[in-house]
N, C-alpha and C positions, 0 to 999 in steps of 0.2 A: 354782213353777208350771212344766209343762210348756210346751216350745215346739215347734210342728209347722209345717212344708214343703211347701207342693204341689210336686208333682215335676212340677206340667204349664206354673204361671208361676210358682212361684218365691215367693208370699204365704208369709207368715208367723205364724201365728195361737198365739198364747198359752192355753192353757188345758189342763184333766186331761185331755182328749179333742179330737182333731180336731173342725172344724164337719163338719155331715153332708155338703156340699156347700161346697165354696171359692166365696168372695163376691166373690171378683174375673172367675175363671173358669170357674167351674160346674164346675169337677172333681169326683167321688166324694171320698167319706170314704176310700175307699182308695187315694187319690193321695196321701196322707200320710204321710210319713215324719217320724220324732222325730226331734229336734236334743237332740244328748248332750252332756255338759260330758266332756272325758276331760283326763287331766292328762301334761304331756308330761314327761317326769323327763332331763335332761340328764346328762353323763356325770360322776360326780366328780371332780375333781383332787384333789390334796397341800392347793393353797392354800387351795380356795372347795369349797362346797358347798352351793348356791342353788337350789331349783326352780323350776322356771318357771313361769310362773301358767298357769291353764285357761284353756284356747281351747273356743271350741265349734266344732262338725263335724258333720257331717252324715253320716249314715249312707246310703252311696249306694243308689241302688234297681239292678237290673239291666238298666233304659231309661235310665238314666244312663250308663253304662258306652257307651264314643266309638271305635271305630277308628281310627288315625293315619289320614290322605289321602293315598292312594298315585296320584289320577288330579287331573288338570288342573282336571275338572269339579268334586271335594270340596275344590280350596285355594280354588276361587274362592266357592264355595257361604258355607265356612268363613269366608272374609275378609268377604265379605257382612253375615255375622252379627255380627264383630269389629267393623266398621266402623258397625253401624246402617242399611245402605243403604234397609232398608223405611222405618224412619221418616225417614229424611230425605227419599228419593224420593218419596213420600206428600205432602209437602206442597206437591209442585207442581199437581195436580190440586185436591186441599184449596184451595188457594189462589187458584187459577184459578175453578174453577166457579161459586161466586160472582160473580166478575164477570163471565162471561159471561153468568148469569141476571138478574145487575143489569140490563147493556147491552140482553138484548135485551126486558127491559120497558119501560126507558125509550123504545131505540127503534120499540116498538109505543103504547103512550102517545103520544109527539110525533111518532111517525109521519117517523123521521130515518132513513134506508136505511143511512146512516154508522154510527151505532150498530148494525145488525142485523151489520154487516162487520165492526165491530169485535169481535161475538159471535163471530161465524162463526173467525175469526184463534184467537182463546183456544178453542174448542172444539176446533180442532185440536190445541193445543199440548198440551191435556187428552189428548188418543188418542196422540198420539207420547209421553206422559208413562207413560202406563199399561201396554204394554209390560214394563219394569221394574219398575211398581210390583206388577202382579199377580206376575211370577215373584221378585221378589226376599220377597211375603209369603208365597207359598206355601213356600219356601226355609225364610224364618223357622219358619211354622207345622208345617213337618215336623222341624227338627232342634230347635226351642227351647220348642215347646208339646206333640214328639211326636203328630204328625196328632188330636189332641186335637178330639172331633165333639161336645163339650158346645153346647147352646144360644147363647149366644155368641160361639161359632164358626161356629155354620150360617148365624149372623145375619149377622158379618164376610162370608163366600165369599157370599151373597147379596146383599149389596149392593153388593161388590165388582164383580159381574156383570152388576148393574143398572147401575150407574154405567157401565161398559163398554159394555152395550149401548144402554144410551140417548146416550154419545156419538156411537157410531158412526153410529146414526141419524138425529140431529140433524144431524151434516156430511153425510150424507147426502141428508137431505131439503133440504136449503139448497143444495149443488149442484143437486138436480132441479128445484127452486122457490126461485129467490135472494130472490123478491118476494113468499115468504111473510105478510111481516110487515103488509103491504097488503091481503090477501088479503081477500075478505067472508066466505068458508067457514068451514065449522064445522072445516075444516081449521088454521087459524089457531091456534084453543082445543088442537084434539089439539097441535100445537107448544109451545105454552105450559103446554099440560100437562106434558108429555114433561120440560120443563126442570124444573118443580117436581120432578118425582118425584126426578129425578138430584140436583136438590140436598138433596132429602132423605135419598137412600139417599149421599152421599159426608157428612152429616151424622151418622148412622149407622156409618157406621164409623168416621170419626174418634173420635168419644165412646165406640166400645168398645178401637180404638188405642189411646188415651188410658189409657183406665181399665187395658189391660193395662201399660203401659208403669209407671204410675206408682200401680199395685196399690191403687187407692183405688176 
């Protein structure tokens, strides 16, 4: 049985033929390249005369093919990628939002101004967070998925965005109105709305992180 490669995240799929479409990343059928069995024959001596077992290899595509980093800007890029920085920087936002949409429904529920500061504190740390998270996935998504605009992708850079801008707005409108959370207006609801949405769209892109990371 044949084995095939997406050249855009690296799946592996079994069978006579590529799937039409890669299941983890929506790639084309022709982001596939075959994986060969080839046999590596080592040098004879006098003593031994031993082959070496088959390795498989990948037949590179020519989006594969890398430049050395000759500028400051591509060893740090580079290192980026060696190191994971997307996903590990991702999980302070991930991690955060949450509680900040926890805090600030309890403290509109019991009506505790504490809890709304508490929100307020974590939304911050969310925006000083995203900085790095956005440029280190865009980083990612250009050298590891090759700017790759399948469905899954558009979804990722969108909710990326949302999440971004609905932080900003939230410490935003919490600086212009601290006592939001009191508020009688219909204003109150757009607030609470605003947070559902953010923690929907950084829900959203974790679960496609995910699914690329761990090609399932």
């Amino acid at each position: 049985m044949k084995k095939w490669k997406c050249t855009v995240c690296g799946y592996i799929h079994t069978g006579d033929e590529p799937p039409e479409t890669c299941p983890v990343c929506g790639a084309d059928k022709s982001k596939f390249i075959e994986i060969t069995a080839t046999e590596k024959k080592p040098e004879k001596t006098a003593a031994q005369s031993t082959p070496a077992p088959e390795a498989d290899t990948v037949k590179p595509s020519p989006d594969e093919v890398s430049k050395p980093a000759s500028r400051p800007y591509d060893l740090i890029t580079d290192l980026m990628i060696k190191h994971h920085v997307h996903p590990v920087s991702v999980h302070f936002p991930n991690g955060v939002v949450p509680v900040a949409v926890l805090f600030i429904f309890l403290a509109i529920i019991f009506q505790f101004t504490g809890l709304a500061r508490a929100s307020f504190y974590n939304m911050i740390i969310v925006l000083l967070s995203l900085p790095l998270v956005l440029f280190s996935g865009f980083n990612e998504w250009k050298q590891k998925y090759k700017r790759s605009l399948t469905a899954i992708f558009m979804v990722k850079i969108i909710s990326a965005f949302v999440v971004t801008a609905s932080a900003l707005i939230i410490v935003l409108w919490h600086l212009i109105d601290p006592d939001i959370i009191t508020a009688t207006s219909t204003s109150k609801t757009g607030f609470i709305l605003l947070h559902l949405i953010m923690l929907v769209a950084t829900g959203i892109a974790g679960f496609i992180g995910g699914k690329l990371v761990f090609k399932d």
